[in-house]
C-alpha angles and dihedrals in degrees: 000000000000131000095246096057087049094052093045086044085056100051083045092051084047097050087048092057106038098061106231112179092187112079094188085057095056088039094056089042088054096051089040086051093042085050092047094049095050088046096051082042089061104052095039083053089052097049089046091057098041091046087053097048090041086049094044094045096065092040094058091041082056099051111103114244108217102268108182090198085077102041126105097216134040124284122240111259113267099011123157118185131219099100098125099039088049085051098069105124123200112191136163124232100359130027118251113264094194134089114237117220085225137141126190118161096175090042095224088120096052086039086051096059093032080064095039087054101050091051083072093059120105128159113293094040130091121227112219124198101191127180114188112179113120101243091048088098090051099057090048090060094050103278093136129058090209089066111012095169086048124232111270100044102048091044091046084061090067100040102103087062085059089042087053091041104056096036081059095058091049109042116140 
C-alpha cells in the first residue's frame, strides 16, 4: 500500500469522525493536506539527494588515487591510476554488481554520474554507491598510505552533519 492511500484513508477516517457537515470543507482539507504532503515529499526528496552527493563526494575525494612513488615494488610500464576512484558506482534501486574500465584520477567524472544518477532518487527508492574492484575492500581496511582509515568509514562518520545541513537548505 503506498504512502499516499494511507494518507488519503487517514484524512477520510478524520472527516468521518469528525463530523463535518460541510463537504466542501473536507474536500478543501483534503486538497490543503495532498498539497502539504507533496510539499513536505519534495523537500525530504531534495535533502536526500544533496546528503548523498555530499556523502559520495568526499568518499570519492578520498579515494586514493595509485601513486608508484609509494609503492614498494615497480610499477607496470605505462600505468596510469584512477581506477578506484573511476569505479564508484551510483545506482538507484539495487547496487551495481559490474566493474567499470574506468579511470578517473580527479574524480569529476565519478562525481558527474553519481549526480546524474541521484537525480533519479524520490521517496520510496535507495540510493546505492558501490565500488567493486576487488581491492576496494583492501584500501578500506588500511591497505593504502594514502588513506589509511579508508574512505567510507571515516566519511560516514560525518554523514549526519550532510543529512542537517541539507535538510537545512531545504526546509518548507
Amino acid at each position: 500500500m503506498s504512502k499516499r492511500l494511507r494518507l488519503k484513508e487517514l484524512i477520510s477516517f478524520i472527516s468521518c469522525k469528525s463530523g463535518f457537515k460541510d463537504m466542501s470543507l473536507d474536500k478543501k482539507f483534503l486538497k490543503e493536506w495532498n498539497e502539504a504532503v507533496k510539499k513536505i515529499q519534495k523537500a525530504g526528496d531534495k535533502t536526500v539527494r544533496a546528503a548523498a552527493l555530499q556523502l559520495f563526494s568526499v568518499i570519492i575525494k578520498r579515494t586514493p588515487v595509485g601513486n608508484p612513488g609509494l609503492w614498494k615494488g615497480d610499477a607496470t610500464a605505462g600505468y596510469t591510476g584512477g581506477s578506484l576512484r573511476g569505479n564508484w558506482q551510483t545506482t538507484i534501486g539495487s547496487p551495481a554488481n559490474t566493474r567499470l574500465n574506468s579511470k578517473d584520477k580527479l574524480g569529476s567524472a565519478t562525481l558527474g554520474k553519481a549526480n546524474r544518477a541521484v537525480a533519479g532518487y524520490d521517496s520510496g527508492n535507495s540510493i546505492f554507491f558501490t565500488n567493486n574492484l576487488p581491492y576496494a575492500h583492501s584500501v578500506e581496511y588500511g591497505w593504502s598510505s594514502q588513506a589509511p582509515v579508508g574512505m567510507v568509514r571515516v566519511s560516514v562518520s560525518s554523514f549526519t552533519q550532510y543529512i542537517d545541513k541539507a535538510a537545512r537548505e531545504n526546509r518548507i
